[in-house]
C-alpha positions as CSV (number, residue, x, y, z in Angstrom):
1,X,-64.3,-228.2,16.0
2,X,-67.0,-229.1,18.3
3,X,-69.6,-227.1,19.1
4,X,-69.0,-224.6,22.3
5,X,-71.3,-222.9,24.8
6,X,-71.4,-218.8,24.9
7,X,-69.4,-218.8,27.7
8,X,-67.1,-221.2,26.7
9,X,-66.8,-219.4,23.2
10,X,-66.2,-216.1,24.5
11,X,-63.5,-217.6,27.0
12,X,-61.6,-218.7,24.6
13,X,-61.8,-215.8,22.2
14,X,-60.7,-213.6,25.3
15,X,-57.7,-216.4,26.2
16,X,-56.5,-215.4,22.7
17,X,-57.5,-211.9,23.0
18,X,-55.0,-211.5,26.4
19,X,-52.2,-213.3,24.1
20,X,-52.9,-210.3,22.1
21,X,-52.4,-208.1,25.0
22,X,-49.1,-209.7,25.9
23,X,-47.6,-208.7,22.6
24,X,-49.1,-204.8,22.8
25,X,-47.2,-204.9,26.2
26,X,-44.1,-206.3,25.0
27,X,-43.8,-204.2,21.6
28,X,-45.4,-200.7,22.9
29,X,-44.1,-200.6,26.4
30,X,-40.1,-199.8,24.6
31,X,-41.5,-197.1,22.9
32,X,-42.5,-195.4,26.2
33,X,-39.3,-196.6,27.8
34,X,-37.1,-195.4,25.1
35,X,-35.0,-192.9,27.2
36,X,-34.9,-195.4,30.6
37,X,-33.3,-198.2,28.5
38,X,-30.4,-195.5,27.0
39,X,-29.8,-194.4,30.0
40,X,-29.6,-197.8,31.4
41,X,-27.6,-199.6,28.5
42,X,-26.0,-196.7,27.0
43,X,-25.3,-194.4,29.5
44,X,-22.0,-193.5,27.7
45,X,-24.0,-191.9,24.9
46,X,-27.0,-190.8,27.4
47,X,-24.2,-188.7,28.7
48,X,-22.8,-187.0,25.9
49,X,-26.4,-186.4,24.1
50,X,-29.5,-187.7,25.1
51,X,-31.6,-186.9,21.6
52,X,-28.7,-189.0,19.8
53,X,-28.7,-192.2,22.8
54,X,-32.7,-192.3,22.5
55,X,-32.6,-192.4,18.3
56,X,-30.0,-195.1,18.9
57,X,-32.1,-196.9,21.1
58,X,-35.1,-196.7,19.1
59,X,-33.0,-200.2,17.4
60,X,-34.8,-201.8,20.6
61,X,-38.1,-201.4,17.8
62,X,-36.3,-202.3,15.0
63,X,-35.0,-205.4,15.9
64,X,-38.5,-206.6,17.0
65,X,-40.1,-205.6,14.0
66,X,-37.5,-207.4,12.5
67,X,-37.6,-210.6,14.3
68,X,-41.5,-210.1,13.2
69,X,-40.6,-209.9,9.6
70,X,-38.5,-212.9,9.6
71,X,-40.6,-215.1,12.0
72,X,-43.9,-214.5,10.3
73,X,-43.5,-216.5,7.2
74,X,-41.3,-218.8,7.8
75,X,-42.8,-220.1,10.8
76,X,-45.9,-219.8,9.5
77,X,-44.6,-222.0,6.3
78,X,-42.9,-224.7,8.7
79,X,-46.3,-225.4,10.6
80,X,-49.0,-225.3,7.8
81,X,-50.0,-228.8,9.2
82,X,-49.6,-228.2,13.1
83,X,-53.0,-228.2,15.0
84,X,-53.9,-224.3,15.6
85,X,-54.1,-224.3,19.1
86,X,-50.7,-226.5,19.4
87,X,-49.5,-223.7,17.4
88,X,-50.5,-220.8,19.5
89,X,-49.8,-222.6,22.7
90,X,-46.1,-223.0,21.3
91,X,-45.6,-219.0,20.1
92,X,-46.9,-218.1,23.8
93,X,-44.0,-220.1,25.1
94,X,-41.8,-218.8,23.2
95,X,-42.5,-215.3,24.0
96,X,-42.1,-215.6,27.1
97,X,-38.4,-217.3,26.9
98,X,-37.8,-214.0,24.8
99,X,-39.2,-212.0,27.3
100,X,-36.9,-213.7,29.9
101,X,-34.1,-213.1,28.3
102,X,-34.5,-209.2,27.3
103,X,-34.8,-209.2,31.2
104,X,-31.2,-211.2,32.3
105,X,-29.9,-210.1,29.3
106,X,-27.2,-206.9,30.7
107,X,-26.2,-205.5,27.6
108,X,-27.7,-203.4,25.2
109,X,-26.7,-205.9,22.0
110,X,-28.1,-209.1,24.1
111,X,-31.4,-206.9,25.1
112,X,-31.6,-206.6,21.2
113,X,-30.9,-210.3,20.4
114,X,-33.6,-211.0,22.8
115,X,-36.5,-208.8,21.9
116,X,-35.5,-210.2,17.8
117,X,-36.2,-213.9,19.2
118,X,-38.9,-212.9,21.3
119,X,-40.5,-211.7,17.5
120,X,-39.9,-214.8,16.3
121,X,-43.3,-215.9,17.4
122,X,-45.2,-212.6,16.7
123,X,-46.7,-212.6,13.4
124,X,-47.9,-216.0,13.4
125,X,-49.3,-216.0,16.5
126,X,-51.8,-213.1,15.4
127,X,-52.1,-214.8,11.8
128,X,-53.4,-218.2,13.9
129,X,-55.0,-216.9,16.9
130,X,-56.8,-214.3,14.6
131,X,-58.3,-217.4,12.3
132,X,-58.9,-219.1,15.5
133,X,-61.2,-216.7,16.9
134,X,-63.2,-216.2,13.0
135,X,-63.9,-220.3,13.3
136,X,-64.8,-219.9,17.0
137,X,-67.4,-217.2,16.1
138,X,-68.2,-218.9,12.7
139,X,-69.1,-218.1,8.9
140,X,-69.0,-214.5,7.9
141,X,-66.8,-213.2,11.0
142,X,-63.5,-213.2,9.8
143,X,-63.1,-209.6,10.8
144,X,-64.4,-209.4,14.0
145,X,-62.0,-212.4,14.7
146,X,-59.6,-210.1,13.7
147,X,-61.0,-207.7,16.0
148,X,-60.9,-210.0,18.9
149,X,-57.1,-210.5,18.7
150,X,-55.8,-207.4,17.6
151,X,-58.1,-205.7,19.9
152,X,-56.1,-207.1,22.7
153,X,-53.2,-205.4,21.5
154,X,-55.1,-201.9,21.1
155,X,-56.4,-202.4,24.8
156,X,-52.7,-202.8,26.1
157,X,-52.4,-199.4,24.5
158,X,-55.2,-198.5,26.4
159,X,-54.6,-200.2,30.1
160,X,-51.5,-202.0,30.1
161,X,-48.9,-199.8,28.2
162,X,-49.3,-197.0,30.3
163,X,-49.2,-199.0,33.6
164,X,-46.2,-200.8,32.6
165,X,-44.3,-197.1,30.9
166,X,-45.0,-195.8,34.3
167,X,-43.4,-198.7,36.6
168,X,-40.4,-198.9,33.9
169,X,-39.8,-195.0,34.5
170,X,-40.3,-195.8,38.4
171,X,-38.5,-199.1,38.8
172,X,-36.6,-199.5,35.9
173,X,-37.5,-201.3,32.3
174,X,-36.5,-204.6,33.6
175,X,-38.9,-204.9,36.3
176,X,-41.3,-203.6,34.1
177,X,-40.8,-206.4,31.2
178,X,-41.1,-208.9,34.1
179,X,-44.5,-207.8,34.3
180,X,-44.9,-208.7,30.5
181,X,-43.5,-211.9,30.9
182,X,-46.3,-212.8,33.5
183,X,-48.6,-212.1,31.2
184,X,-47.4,-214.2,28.9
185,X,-47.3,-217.3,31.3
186,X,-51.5,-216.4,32.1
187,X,-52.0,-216.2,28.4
188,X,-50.1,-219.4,27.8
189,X,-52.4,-220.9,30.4
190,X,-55.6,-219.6,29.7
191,X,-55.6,-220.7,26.0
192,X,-54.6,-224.1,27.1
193,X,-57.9,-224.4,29.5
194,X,-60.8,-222.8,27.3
195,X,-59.5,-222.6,23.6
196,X,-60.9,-225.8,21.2
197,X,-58.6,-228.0,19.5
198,X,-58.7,-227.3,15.7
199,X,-56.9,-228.9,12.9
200,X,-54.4,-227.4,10.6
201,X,-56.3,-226.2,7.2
202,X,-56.7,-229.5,4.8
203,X,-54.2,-230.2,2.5
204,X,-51.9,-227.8,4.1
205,X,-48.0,-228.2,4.1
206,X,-44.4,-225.7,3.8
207,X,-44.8,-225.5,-0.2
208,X,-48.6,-224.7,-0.3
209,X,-48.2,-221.8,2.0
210,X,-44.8,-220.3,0.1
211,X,-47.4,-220.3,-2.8
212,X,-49.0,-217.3,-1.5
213,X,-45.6,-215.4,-2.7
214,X,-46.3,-216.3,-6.4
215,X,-49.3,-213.8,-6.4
216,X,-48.5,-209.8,-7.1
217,X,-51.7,-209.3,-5.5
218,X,-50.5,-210.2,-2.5
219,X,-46.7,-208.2,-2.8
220,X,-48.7,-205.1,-3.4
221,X,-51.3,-205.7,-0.7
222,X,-48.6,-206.2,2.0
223,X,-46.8,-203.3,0.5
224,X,-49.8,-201.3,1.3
225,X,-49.3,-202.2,5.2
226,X,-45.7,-201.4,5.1
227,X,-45.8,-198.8,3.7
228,X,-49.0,-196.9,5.5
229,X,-49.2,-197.7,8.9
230,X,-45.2,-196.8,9.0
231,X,-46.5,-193.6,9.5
232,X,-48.2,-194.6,12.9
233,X,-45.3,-195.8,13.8
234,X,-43.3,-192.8,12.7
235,X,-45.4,-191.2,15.5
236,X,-46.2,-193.9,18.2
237,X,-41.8,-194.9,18.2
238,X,-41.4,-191.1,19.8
239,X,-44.1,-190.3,21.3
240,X,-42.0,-189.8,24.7
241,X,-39.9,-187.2,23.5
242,X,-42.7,-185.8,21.3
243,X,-44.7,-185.4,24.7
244,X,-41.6,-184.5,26.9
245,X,-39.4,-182.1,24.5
246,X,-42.4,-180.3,22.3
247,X,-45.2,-180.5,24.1
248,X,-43.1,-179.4,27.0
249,X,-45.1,-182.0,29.5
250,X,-43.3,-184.1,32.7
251,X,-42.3,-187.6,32.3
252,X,-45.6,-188.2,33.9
253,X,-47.7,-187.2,31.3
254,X,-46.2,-189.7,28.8
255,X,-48.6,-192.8,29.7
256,X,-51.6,-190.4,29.9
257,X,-50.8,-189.5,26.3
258,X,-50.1,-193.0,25.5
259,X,-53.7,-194.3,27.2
260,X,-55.9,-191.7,25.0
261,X,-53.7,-193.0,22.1
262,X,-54.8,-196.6,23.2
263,X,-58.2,-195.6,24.1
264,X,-58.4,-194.3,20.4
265,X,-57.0,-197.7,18.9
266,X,-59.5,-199.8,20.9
267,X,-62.5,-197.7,19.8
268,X,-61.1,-197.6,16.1
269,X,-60.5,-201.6,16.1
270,X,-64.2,-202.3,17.3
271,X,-65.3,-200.3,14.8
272,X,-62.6,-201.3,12.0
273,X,-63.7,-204.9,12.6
274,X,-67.2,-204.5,12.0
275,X,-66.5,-202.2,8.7
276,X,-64.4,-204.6,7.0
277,X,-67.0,-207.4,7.3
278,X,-68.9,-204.9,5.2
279,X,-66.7,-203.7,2.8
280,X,-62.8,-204.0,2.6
281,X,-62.6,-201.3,-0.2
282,X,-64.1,-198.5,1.6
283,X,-62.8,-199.1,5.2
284,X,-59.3,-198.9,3.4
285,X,-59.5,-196.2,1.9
286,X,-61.7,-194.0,4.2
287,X,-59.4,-195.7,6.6
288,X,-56.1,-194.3,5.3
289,X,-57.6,-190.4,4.2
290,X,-58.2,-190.8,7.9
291,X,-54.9,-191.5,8.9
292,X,-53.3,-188.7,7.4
293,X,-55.5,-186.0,8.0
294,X,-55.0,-187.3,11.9
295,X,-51.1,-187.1,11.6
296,X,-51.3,-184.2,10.3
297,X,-53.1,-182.9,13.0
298,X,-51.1,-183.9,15.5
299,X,-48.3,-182.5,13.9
300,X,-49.9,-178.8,14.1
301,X,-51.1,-179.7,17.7
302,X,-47.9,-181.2,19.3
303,X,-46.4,-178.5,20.5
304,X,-49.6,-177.2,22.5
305,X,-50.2,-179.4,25.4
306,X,-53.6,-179.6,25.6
307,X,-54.3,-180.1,22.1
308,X,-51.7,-183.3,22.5
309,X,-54.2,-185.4,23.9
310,X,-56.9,-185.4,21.6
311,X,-54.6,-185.4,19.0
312,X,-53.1,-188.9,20.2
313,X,-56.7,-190.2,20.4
314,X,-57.1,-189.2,16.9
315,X,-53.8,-191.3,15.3
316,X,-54.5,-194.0,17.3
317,X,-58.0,-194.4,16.3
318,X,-57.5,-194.2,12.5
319,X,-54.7,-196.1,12.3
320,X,-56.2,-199.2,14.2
321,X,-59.8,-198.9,12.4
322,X,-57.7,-199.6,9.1
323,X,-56.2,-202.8,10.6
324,X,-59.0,-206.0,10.0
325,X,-59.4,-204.6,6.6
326,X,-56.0,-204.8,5.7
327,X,-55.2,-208.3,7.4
328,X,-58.7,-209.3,5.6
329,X,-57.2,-207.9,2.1
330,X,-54.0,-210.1,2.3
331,X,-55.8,-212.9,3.3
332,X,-58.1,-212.7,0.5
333,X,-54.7,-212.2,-1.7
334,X,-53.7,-215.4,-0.9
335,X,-56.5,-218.0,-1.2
336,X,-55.9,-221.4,0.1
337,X,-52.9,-220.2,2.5
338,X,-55.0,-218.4,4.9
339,X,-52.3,-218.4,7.6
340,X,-49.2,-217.2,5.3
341,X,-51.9,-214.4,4.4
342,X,-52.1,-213.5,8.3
343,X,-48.9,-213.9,8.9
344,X,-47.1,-211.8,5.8
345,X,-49.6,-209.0,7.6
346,X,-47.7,-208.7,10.8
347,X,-44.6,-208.9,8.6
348,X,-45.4,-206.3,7.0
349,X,-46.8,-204.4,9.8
350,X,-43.5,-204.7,11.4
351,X,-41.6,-203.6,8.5
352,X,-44.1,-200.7,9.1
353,X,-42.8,-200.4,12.9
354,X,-39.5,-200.7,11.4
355,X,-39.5,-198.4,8.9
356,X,-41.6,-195.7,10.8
357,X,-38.8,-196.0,13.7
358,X,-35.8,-196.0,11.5
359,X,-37.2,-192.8,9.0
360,X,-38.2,-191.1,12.5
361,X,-34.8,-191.5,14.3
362,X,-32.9,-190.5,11.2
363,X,-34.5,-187.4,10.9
364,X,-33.9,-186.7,14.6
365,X,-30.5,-187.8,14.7
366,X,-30.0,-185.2,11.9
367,X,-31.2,-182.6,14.2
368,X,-34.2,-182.3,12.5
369,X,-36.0,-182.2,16.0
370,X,-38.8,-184.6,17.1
371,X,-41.4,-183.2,15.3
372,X,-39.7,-184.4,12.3
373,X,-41.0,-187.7,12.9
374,X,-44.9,-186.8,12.6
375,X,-44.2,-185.2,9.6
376,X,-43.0,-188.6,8.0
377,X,-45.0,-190.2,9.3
378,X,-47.8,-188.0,7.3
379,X,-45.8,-188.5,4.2
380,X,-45.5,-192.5,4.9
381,X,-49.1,-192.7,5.2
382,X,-50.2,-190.6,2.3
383,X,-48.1,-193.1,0.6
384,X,-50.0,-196.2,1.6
385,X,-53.7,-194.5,0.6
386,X,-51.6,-193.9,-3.1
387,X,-51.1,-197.5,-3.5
388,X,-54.2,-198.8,-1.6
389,X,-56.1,-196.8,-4.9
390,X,-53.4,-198.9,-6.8
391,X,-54.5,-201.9,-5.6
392,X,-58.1,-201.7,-5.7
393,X,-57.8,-200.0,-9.3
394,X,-56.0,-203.3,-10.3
395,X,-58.3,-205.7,-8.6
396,X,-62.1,-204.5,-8.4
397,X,-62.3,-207.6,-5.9
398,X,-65.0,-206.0,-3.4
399,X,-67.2,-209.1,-3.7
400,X,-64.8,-211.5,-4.2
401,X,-63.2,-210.4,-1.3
402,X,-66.2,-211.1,0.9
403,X,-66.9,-214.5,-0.6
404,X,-63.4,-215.6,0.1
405,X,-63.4,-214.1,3.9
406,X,-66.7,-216.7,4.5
407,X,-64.6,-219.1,2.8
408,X,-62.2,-218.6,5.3
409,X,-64.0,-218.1,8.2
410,X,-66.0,-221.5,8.0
């Protein structure tokens, strides 16, 4: 990679950054939406029970996270020796034909179909843009690359998600994903002015990357993200009811809630990013003691509205300050198939989003109530800092760890 100019570094780590963005919009913005797209494509059910049509709905999560799961890896296997910013420009585009369709698409199994190919690209887009941005910044910065990228997704939590929540519940969820899309097409565009051309890993190919799935290390590490930041999700999935039906607040209040939530994730990813170049170990497993002491918070504060707010800050800022670590861990589990590492993060991530949505609406649909949801989501994450202790028992890799991240990262 040649060598670039401050401001053409930090353009190009911010091109990325917005693609990052694009896919917080795109994978948030239906949590906030949830009841506008059951009404919309099943108003049949709307009709006869709104809890039930919204917990049915909530499948608009699942399926990305499951397009996620399944896209990850295998794309991620297929173009082991595609040039990285070839790659990325390719995942924007496809995006943004998923996108497009979600929006034509009138029913609610196509809208499904379309958000699962949409999430196709997801995973490996934040496994290559993230390794991207650690070359662009150089040896040593693997985290705050991390940073970079995921923080553009934190900061659509932050500015975009509740813009976009508020013109859905305004102008309908279509319009509003049209937005998304737009983004999208500026990402795709801004990446292909500023970002360097760099060439696939050496020696790269389908069958070296698969080898990452030999290693235990890396089964339990990515077991560690599915299972712990479920509970975020178990949370973030209904946190339009949760604001709405316990806290007793308009429709109105639901993007405030969701912006201190983002604000939180920003701060905590800055921070997170910066930790885990110090020490995976620790920023895991304060990281996740975090986490559930913050769910659990909520949980007591949900049903008073003022306490809501800060609450929200709290999840979202523990949860995203334990994600470079992680996506640093799995890397570090898979040595010599840096991208399969990224990527079976997201995956795993998403089975996270998955499995925090499914667990939530299941306990609502049981007429559980809402609040249900938080309290999984407490139990899911309590879970994750049990086999994060696992892990690290097993391993004792905090050094290791940091050699391979520079190994990495140059």
């Amino acid at each position: 990679m040649d060598t670039l100019t401050a401001g053409r570094r930090w353009a190009a780590l911010l091109a990325l950054s917005l693609g990052g963005f694009g896919l917080g919009l795109t994978e948030f913005s239906a949590m906030g939406l949830l009841p506008e797209m059951a009404r919309d494509l099943l108003p049949a059910d709307y009709a006869g029970s709104a809890p039930d049509a919204v917990a049915k709905a909530g499948w608009m999560i699942t399926s990305y996270a499951l397009g996620v799961v399944v896209g990850a890896p295998t794309i991620a296997a297929l173009t082991a020796r595609l040039p990285r910013k070839n790659l990325v420009l390719g995942l924007l585009g496809l995006f943004l034909i998923g996108t497009l369709a979600s929006v034509a698409a009138p029913t609610f199994e196509l809208v499904l179909a379309g958000r699962f190919i949409g999430a196709l690209a997801h995973g490996a887009y934040f496994g290559a843009a993230a390794i991207l941005a650690g070359r662009i910044l150089g040896p040593g910065n693997l985290g705050k690359g991390f940073a970079i990228v995921l923080g553009g997704l934190t900061a659509s939590n932050l500015l975009g998600v509740p813009l976009i929540t508020g013109l859905g519940q305004s102008h309908g969820w279509r319009v509003a994903y049209l937005i998304v899309a737009a983004v999208f097409a500026l990402s795709l565009l801004a990446v292909l002015a500023t970002v360097p051309a760099v060439a696939a890993a050496p020696g790269g190919s389908p069958r070296a990357e698969l080898r990452a799935f030999r290693s235990p290390r890396v089964w339990l590490a990515a077991a560690i993200v599915a299972v712990g930041t479920a509970g975020f999700f178990a949370v973030n999935s209904y946190i339009a009811p949760l604001t709405t039906n316990v806290a007793g607040l308009p429709d109105s209040s639901v993007p405030w809630v969701m912006a201190l939530m983002g604000l939180g994730m920003t701060l905590g990813i800055a921070a997170g990013g910066a930790a885990a170049d110090r020490d995976i170990r620790r920023t895991v497993l304060y990281g996740f003691t975090a986490v559930v002491a913050a769910v659990v918070l909520f949980g007591l504060a949900a049903g008073h509205p003022v306490a809501l707010f800060p609450a929200a800050f709290g999840v979202g800022a523990a949860s995203a300050f334990i994600g470079p670590a992680l996506q640093a861990h799995l890397i570090e589990a898979a040595p010599g198939t840096q991208l399969m590492g990224a990527a079976v993060n997201q995956s795993a991530a998403n089975v996270a989003n998955s499995l925090g949505a499914a667990l939530g609406g299941a306990a609502i649909a049981a007429g559980w109530g809402y609040l249900s949801s938080v309290w999984i989501g407490a139990a899911l994450a309590a879970a994750g800092l049990g086999l994060a202790v696992l892990s690290f028992r097993t391993g004792r890799t905090s050094q290791p760890e940091r050699a391979a991240r520079e190994a990495v990262a140059a």
